[in-house]
Structures are given as structure tokens and as C-alpha cells.
C-alpha positions in Angstrom: 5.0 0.7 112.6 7.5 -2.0 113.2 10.7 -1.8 111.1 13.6 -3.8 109.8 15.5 -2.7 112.9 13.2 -4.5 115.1 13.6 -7.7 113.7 16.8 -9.0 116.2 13.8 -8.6 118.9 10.9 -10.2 117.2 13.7 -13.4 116.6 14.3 -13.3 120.6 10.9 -13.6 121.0 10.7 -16.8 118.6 8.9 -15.3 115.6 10.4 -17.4 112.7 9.2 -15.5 109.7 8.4 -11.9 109.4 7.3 -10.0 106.2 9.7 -7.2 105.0 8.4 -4.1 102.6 11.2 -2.2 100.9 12.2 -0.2 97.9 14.5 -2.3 94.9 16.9 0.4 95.4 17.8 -0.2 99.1 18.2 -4.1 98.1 21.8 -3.6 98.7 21.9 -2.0 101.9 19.4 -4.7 103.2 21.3 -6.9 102.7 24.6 -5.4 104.3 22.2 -5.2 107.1 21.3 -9.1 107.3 24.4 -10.0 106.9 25.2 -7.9 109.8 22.7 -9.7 112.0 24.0 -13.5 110.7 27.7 -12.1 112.3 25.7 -11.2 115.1 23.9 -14.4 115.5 27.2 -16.9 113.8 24.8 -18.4 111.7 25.3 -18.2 107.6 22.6 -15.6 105.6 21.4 -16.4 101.9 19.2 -14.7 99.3 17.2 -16.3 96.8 14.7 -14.8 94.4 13.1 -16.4 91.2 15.7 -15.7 89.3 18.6 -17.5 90.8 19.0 -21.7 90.1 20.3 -21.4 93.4 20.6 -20.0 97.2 23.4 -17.0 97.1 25.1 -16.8 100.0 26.3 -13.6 101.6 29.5 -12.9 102.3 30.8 -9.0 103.2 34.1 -8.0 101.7 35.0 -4.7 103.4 32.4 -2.4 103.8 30.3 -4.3 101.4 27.9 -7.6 101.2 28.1 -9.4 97.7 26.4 -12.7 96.3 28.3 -16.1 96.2 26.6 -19.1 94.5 25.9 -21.9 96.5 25.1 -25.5 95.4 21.5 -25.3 97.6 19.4 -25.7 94.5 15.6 -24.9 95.6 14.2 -26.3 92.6 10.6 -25.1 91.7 9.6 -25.0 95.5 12.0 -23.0 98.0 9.8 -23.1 101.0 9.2 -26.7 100.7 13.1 -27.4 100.1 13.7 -25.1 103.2 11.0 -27.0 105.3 13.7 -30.2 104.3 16.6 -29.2 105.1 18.4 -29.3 108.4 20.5 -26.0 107.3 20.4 -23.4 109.6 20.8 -19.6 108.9 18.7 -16.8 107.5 16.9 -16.7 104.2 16.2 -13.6 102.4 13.1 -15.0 99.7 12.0 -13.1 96.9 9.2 -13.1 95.1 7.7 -15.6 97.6 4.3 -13.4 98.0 1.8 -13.5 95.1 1.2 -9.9 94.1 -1.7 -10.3 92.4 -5.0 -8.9 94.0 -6.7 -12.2 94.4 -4.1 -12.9 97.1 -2.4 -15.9 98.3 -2.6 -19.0 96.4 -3.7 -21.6 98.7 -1.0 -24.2 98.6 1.5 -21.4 99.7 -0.9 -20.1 102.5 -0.8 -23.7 104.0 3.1 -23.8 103.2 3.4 -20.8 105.1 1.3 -21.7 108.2 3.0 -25.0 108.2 6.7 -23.6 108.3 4.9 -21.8 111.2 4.1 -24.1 113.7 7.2 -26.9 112.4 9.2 -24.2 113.6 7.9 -24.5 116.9 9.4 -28.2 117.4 12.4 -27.9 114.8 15.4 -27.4 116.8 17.4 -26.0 113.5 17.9 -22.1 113.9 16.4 -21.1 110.3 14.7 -17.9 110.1 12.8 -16.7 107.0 12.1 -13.1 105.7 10.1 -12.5 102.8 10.5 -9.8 100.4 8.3 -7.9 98.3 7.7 -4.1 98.0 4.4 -4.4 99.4 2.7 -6.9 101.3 -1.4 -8.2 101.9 -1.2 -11.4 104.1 -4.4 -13.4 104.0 -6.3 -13.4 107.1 -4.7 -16.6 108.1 -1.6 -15.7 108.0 -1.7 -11.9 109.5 -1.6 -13.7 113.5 1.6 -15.6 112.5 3.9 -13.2 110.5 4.5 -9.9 111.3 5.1 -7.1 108.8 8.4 -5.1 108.9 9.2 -2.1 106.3 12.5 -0.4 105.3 10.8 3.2 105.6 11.7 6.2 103.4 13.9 8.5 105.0 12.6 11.6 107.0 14.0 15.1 106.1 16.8 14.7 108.9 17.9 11.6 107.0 17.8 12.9 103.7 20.1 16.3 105.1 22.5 13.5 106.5 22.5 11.9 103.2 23.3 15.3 101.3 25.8 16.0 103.3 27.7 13.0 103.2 28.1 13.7 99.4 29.2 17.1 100.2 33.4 16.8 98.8 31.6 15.7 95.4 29.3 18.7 95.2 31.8 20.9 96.2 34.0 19.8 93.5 31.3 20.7 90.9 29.8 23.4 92.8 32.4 25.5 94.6 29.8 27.4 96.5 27.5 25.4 98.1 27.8 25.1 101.9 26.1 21.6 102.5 26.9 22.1 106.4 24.6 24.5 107.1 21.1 23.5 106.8 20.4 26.6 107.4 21.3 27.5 103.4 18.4 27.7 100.6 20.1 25.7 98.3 20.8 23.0 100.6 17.1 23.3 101.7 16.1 23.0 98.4 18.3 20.0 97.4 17.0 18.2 100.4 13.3 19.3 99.7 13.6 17.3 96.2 15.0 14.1 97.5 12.1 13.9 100.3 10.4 10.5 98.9 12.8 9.1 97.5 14.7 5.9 98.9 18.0 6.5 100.6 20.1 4.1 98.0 18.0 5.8 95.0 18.7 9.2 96.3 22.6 8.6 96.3 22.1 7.3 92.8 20.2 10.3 91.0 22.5 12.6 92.8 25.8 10.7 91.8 24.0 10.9 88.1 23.0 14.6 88.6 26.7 15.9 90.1 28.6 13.8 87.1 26.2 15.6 84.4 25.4 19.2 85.6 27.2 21.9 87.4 24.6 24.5 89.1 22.3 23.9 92.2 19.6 24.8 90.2 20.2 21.8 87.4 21.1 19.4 89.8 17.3 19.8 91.9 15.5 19.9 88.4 17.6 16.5 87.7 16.5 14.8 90.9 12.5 16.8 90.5 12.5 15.0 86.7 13.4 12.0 88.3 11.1 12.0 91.7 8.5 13.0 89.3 8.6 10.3 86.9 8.6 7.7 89.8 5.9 9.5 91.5 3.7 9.0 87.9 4.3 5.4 87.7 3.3 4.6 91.5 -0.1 6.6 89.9 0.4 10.1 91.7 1.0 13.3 89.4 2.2 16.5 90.2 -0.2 19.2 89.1 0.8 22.5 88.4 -0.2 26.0 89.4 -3.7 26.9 88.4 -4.0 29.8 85.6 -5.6 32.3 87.5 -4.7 34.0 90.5 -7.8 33.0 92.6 -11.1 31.6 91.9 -14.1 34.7 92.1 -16.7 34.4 94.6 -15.5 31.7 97.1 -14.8 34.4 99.8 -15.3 32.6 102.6 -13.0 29.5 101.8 -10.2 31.9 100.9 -10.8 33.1 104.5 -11.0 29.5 106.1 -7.4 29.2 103.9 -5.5 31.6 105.5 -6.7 30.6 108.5 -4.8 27.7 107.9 -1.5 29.2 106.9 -1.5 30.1 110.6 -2.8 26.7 112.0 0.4 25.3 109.8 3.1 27.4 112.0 5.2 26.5 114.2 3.5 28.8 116.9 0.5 26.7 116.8 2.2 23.8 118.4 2.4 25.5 121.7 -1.0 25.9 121.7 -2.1 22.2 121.1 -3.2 23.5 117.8 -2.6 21.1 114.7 -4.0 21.8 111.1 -6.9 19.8 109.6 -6.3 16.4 107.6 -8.6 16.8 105.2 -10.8 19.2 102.9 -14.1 18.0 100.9 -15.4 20.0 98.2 -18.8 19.2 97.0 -21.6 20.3 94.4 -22.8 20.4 91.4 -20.0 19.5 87.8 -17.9 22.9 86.9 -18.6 25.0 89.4 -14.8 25.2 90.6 -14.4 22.4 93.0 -10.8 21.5 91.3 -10.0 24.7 91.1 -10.3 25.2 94.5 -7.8 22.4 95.6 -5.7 23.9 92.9 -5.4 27.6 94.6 -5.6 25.9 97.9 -2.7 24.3 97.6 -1.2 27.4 95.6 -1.9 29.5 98.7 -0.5 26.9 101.1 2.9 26.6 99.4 2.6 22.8 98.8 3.2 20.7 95.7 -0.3 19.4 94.9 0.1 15.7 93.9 -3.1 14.1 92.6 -4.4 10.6 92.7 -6.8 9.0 90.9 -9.1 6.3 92.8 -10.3 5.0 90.0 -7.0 3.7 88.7 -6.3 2.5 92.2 -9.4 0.3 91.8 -8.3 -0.4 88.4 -5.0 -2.1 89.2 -3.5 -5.2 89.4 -2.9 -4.6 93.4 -5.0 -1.7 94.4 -4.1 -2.5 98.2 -0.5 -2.5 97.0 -0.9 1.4 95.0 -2.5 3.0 97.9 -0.2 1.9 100.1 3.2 3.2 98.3 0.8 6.6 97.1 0.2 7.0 101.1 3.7 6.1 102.3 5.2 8.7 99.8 3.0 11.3 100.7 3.4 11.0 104.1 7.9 11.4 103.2 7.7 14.5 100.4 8.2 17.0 103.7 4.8 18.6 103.5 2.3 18.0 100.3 -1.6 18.1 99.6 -3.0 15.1 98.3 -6.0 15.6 96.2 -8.5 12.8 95.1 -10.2 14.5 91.9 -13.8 13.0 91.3 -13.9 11.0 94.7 -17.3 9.8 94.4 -17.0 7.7 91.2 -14.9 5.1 92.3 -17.6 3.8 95.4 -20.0 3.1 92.8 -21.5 0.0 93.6 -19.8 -0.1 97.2 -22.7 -1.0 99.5 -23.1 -3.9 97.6 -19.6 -4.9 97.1 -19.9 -5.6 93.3 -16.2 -4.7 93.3 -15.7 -7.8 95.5 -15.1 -5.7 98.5 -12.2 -3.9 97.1 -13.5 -0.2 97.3 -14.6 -1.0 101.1 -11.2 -2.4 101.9 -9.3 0.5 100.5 -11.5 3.1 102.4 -10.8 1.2 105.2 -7.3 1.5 104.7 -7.2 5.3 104.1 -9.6 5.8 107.0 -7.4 4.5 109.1 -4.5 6.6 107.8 -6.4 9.9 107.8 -6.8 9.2 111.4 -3.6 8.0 112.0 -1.2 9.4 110.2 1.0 12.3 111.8 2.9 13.9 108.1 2.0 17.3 106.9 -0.1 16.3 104.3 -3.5 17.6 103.9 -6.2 15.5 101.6 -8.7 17.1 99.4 -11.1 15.5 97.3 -14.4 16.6 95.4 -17.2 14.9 95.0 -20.2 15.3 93.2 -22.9 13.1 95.1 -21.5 12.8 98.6 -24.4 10.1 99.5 -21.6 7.3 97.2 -19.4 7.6 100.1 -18.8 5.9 103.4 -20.4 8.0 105.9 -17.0 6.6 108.0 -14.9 8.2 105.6 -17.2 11.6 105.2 -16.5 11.9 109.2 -12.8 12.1 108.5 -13.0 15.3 106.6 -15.0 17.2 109.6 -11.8 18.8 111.3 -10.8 20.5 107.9 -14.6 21.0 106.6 -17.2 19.8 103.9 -17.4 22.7 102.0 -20.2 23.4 99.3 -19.3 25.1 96.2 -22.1 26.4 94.8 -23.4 28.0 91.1 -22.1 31.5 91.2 -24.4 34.3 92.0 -24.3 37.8 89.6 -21.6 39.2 92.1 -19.6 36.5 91.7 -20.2 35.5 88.4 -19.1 39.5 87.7 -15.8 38.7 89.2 -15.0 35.3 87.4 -16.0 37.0 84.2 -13.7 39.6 85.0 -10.6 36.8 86.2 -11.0 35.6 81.9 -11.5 39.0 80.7 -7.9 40.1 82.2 -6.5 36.9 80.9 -7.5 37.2 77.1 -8.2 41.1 76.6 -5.7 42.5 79.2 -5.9 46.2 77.0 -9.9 46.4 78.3 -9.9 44.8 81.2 -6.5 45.2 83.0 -6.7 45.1 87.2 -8.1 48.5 88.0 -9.3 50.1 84.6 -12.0 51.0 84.3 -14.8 48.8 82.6 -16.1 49.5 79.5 -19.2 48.5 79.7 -22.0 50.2 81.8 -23.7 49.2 85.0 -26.9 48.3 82.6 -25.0 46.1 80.1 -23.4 44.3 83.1 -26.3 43.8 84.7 -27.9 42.6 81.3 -24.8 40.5 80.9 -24.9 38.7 83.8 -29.0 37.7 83.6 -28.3 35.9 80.2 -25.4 34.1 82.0 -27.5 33.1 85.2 -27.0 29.3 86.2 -23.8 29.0 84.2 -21.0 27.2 86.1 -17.2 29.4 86.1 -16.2 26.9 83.7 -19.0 27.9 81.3 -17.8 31.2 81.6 -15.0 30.1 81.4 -15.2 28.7 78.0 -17.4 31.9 76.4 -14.5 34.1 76.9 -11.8 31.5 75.5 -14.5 31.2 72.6 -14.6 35.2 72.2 -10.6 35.6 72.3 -10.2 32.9 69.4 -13.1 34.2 67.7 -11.3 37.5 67.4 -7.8 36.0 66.7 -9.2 34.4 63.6 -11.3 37.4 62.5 -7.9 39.4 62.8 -8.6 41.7 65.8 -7.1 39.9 68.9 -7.4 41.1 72.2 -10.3 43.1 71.2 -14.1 42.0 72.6 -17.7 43.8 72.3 -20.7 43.2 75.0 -22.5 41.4 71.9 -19.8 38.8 71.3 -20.2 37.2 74.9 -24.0 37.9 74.6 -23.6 35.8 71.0 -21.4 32.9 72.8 -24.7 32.6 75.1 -26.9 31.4 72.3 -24.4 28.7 71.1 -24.5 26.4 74.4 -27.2 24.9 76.2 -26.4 25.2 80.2 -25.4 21.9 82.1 -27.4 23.3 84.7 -30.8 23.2 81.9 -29.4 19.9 80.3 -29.3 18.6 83.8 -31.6 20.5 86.1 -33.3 17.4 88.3 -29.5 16.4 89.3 -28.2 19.5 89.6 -31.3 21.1 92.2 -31.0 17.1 93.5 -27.2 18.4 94.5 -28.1 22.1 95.6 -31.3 21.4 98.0 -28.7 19.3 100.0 -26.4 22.0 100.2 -27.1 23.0 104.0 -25.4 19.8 105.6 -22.0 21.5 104.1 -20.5 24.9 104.9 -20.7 27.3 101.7 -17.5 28.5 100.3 -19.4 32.0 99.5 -21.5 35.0 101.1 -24.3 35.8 100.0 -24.1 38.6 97.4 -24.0 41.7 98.5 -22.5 43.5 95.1 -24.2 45.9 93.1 -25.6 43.4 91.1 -27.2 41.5 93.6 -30.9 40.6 93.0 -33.3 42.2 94.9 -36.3 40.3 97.2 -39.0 40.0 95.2 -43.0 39.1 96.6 -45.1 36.9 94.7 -47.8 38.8 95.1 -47.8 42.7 95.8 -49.4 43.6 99.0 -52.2 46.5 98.0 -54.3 47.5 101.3 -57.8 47.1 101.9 -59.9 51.0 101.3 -60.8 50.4 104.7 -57.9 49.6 106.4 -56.2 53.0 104.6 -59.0 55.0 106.4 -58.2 53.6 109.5 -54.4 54.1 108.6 -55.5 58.2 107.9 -57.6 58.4 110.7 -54.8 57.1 113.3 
């Protein structure tokens, strides 16, 4: 990835106009940094966006870069003014690249690749830079004009950042040692900035330190903040699932602590590097979210989720993967989870979309493959077969992993998981169940080929039933066996899909055992073998 601090050698090399992504906050320090290069270069540096009559020059006073009206007025067209004039210098131009998903209009295309190749015999030295917070250069244009970005800062950049705000945190928070990185708050601080840009981070932690006066206040300030941003660049945090582990999914929860050790440092020496990406699959409600959920739980990460079909959805879909990717790959260490992956490649073989869903996958192909952060996708799907078999590949290091119905043993445990929950008197970790081997057994026929969110849902059903009938907390065997009879089972209402789902299930690795509990269902013949008289004899006789 080139960045704005290769752009003195791409200008040595005669490239006249570059592309530059960054962040609306670090507008400032950009352009302390251009004006910076024009010294450099003795050559005069202007901005321009659409909002401005005129060319601003820039001029630094002191430490800082400010905006001085000129009397260059670009009219309606700047490039084509520009291409006029004999002035040389840079140009910082705004709002030059359409936004909009169906590209480039083509008048500006040509504008561009004309300035391109006039360049070539102008001897005026006039470089151009064009700004936007994300860029998609048609096809013609990607040979001639490089990309730059103004990346987000790593975690040793944000720590530099903290601690050159240190005398103002000290004056509200005696205490805090912002020298040491070594200290948990510090850590912590720093840990809530990660993804954030390095102007915007100075500016919620200015706001933070002039309204609050504890550590703790001061990282829920900047995790409000980082959160809100996060929502409106379509990524939501999702918090902690409700129970403490999902019942039956042994083997995964195996395969997961695996990975807490694949994620030390001790692994390194060893060549070994965790997996990029996770992909749970089967049939609706059998847990798949819920997996992601305790996954990330039991990994210690923030789980932020995405939602391809609002990526699709948008006004620049190539521009809100890219930012959800870039700040992903700068929160220090996330999961990124794709919920419902599946629905939003509809129709992609035959690029109804207009070739938007295959372009994105493209893009986060290439990323998955890529990309070097601690973050770990995870997606569910429900019919794998919707997506690129390109993009299934990518999820092979970390696993395709099949989440089946439950079987009785576990469906005995995730009834047990909403029992604790709602009647915690009858059904606390290790008391004693009230109910017999017999009942449970009974129990757990009526409730065969129910997902863990049907179960789910009984008990809820149970607990407010007995709320409003003034005994809460209190459940009977015949009030779950009642619940049965009010709901028809998704895997009855839709049995072809659902076995369509389950007889593919051997080209993914299950996330259970077989069952092996008390309640596991004995091998039954079709027929029961009865020998022959004669073949008895012979038996006696031997």
C-alpha cells in the first residue's frame, strides 16, 4: 500500500496526479504536510473544494497551515481552468471524484486522461492530488493515477499520540502514568482510540479530558464516540451473548481453544499464525450466530458485525467495504462477523446486481488473503452453494464448520442452559434435576428436530406464562410438554430444505460428537433378525 509519504517519489518519477484517500479529520494535518513539500519543491500549494468561489492558497504561520483566498476563480470546471493556466504549483481538489456507484462520469474520465498525457509535453510544474475519503478509478484511469491513503494509525502511533497529551491528563487525572505502556489504564485508553484517525483521536480526547475526570469515563467517552462512527460506516458492535456457552457444539469449543493458543505470541516462533476466517453453516436456528457470538466471547475480541446486504444496498458499496475493512484491520485485534452471508449473492452468477456482488467478493477475497491484522472473519450461511467457490476457499485455514439440529444429549444440555436462566431455584448448576430419567427422556422425544432457538423460545414462553399466572420462577414437566403443542417445527414447516441442507453436511466439519449421553438413541434394525429352526439345530449341535 502506497501512502501520502510516498508521493515526493512518485513526483520524481513524473507521475502528475495521484489519488489520495483520507479521513475529514486529518484534513488539517494534510495539509500542513503539502505545504511542507511546496517549501520543499519552492513552488506555491492551493486547495479547492466545491465549496470555495476560489483557489485557497496555503500559507503556514508557525507550526500551522491556514487558507488565504486567492483571485484564481475555477468557475464551474477546475480541471479544465487548471488544464489553462500556465500556474505552476500543487493543487489539493476536492470533491473532484464522483462518489456515486455508477462511477466516473465520462466527460471527467477524458478530462482526467487528458491532463495526463498534456502533462507529458507541458513544461509548467503543476501537480494535482485528488481528494476523497475513498476512491474507485474507472478502468481507464487506474494505469495513469496511482492511489495513495493517509492510513489509520497502528497501536504504536496511537501510544505516541496518548502520550503526547499526557500534562493534560495528568492535570485531570493525577494518577495516570501515560509513560509506561506497560500500565492497564494506558493500555486501555489506547485500546479505545485504535480506529480512530489521529486528528479525531486528539479531538475526542481534548473533549473527553475537558468533561470527565476518571480513566474509566474518559475510555467510555472515546468507546461512545468510536462506536457511533463505527455504526454509521455500517459496522455494529455486538455484545456478549446471554448464556455462557452454546450446548452440544463440543468439538468447536475444542477447535476454539485451540485457537487461544495459535493467537500467542509463542506461536510465532514456530511459523504458526491463527486462521483468517471461520464459516458456520446449516440449517435457520440451530445456533450458527451464537456460535460467532461465544467465539468471539471466548477469544477476548470485540465482535463487530457487518451486514452485506446494506453494503450492496449503498450508494457506494465499493466505498463501505473498503472503510468497514480498513477499520477492522486498525481496532488492535477484532472478529469481524458477516451474519446471513449467503443472501446477499443472490443472483450473483448472473450478475443481476450489475456485477456489484462479484466485485465486492473480489475485493474481500483479496483481503482475506492479504491482509496481515488480527482480525478473524466469521460468517454463517445458510445454502453455501450462493457463494463463490473462490471465496468458500478462503475460509479453509480456519474451517467450514456444520452446525447441525441438536441431538437428545445436546438438546438435554441447551434445555438445561434456559432452565438455569429463567428458574435458577430448580435448575441451578449442579442441583439436582427434578425430573426423572423417564420424563427427560419423554421430554426430549416430543422436542426432537427442534432447533436451540425453539427451545429456546418454550422456556421464555414457560417463564412469562408463570409470571402472569403469579408463580414466577416456578415450571412443571407438563408446561414445556404444553409449549410443544403450540408451534409447528421449522424443521416440519420446512422439511425438503432443511434435509436439502443436512444430506450436504459431510463436505463441512461438524461442530458436535455424536451423542454419547444417557439419552442417546439406541441402533435400531428394520427388521429383527429371528434364525432359521434349522440353522438353531446346527447352532446346538456345534
Amino acid at each position: 500500500m502506497k501512502t501520502v509519504k510516498d508521493w515526493p517519489k512518485l513526483i520524481t518519477q513524473g507521475t502528475p496526479i495521484v489519488g489520495l484517500e483520507y479521513y475529514s479529520a486529518d484534513r488539517q494535518s494534510l495539509l500542513s504536510l503539502f505545504c511542507q513539500y511546496a517549501d520543499d519543491r519552492s513552488i506555491p500549494a492551493y486547495y479547492w473544494n466545491s465549496g470555495f468561489s476560489t483557489l485557497q492558497a496555503l500559507k503556514k504561520v508557525g507550526d500551522n497551515c491556514i487558507l488565504s483566498p486567492t483571485e484564481l476563480a475555477a468557475g464551474c470546471d477546475v480541471l479544465q481552468f487548471l488544464l489553462e493556466s500556465d500556474r505552476p504549483g500543487i493543487f489539493l481538489l476536492e470533491d473532484i471524484l464522483d462518489s456515486n456507484s455508477n462511477g466516473f462520469a465520462e466527460r471527467r474520465t477524458s478530462e482526467l486522461a487528458n491532463a495526463f498525457f498534456q502533462f507529458e509535453w507541458r513544461s509548467i510544474e503543476q501537480y494535482w492530488v485528488l481528494l476523497s475519503d475513498c476512491i474507485q478509478l474507472p478502468s481507464k484511469l487506474q494505469p495513469l493515477i496511482p492511489i495513495l491513503k493517509c492510513p489509520l494509525p497502528d497501536g504504536f502511533e496511537v501510544a505516541d499520540i496518548v502520550e503526547k497529551l499526557q500534562d493534560k491528563l495528568r492535570d485531570r487525572i493525577p494518577d495516570l502514568n501515560c509513560n509506561n505502556s506497560a500500565e492497564p489504564d494506558f493500555k486501555r485508553l489506547v485500546r479505545a482510540c485504535q480506529g480512530l484517525p489521529a486528528a479525531e483521536i486528539k479531538l475526542v480526547l481534548a473533549r473527553a479530558i475537558s468533561m470527565t475526570d476518571s480513566i474509566e469515563s474518559i475510555v467510555d467517552f472515546v468507546l461512545e464516540h468510536k462506536i457511533s462512527q463505527l455504526k454509521n460506516q455500517g459496522l455494529e458492535f455486538i455484545a456478549s451473548p446471554d448464556v455462557p456457552y452454546a450446548g452440544g457444539l463440543d468439538k468447536l469449543d475444542a477447535y476454539l481453544n485451540d485457537l487461544i493458543k495459535l493467537n500467542q505470541p509463542e506461536a510465532r516462533k514456530y511459523n504458526l499464525t491463527p486462521p483468517k476466517g471461520m464459516l458456520f453453516w446449516g440449517p435457520p436456528g440451530t445456533g450458527k450466530s451464537l456460535s460467532a457470538k461465544l467465539a468471539a466471547k471466548k477469544l477476548g475480541r470485540a465482535l463487530l458485525a457487518m451486514s452485506w446486504g446494506n453494503i450492496l444496498g449503498s450508494s457506494s458499496p465499493d466505498r463501505a467495504l473498503s472503510k468497514i475493512l480498513d477499520t477492522a484491520d486498525h481496532l488492535g485485534g477484532c472478529v469481524l462477523f458477516a451474519d446471513d452471508f449467503d443472501k446477499g449473492f443472490s443472483g450473483w452468477e448472473s450478475n443481476a446486481d450489475g456485477g456489484v456482488a462479484r466485485r465486492l467478493s473480489q475485493k474481500l477475497l483479496t483481503w482475506m488473503v492479504e491482509h496481515e491484522s488480527d482480525v478473524l472473519m466469521l460468517a454463517t450461511v445458510n445454502r453455501l452453494s450462493l457463494l463463490p467457490a473462490e471465496l468458500i476457499r478462503r475460509f479453509d485455514d480456519g474451517g467450514i464448520w456444520f452446525v447441525d439440529l441438536p441431538h437428545n444429549g445436546a438438546r438435554y444440555e441447551i434445555f438445561n442452559l434456559h432452565l438455569a436462566k429463567y428458574f435458577p431455584k430448580q435448575f441451578s448448576p449442579g442441583k439436582e434435576s427434578p425430573w426423572s430419567h423417564r420424563q427427560w427422556y419423554s421430554l426430549l422425544n416430543d422436542y426432537a428436530g427442534a432447533t436451540p432457538a425453539e427451545i429456546g423460545n418454550a422456556v421464555k414462553r414457560c417463564a412469562e406464562r408463570a409470571y402472569c399466572e403469579s408463580k414466577p420462577g416456578e415450571i412443571a414437566l407438563a408446561d414445556l410438554r404444553y409449549q410443544r403443542t403450540q408451534f409447528v417445527l421449522s424443521s416440519e414447516r420446512s422439511s425438503e430444505d432443511i434435509q436439502a441442507i443436512r444430506n450436504q453436511a459431510s463436505y463441512a466439519r461438524p461442530t458436535a460428537s455424536s451423542d454419547t449421553s444417557r439419552f442417546a438413541a439406541g441402533e435400531q434394525e428394520l427388521f429383527e433378525y429371528k434364525p432359521h429352526i434349522c440353522d438353531s439345530i446346527e447352532d446346538d449341535a456345534a
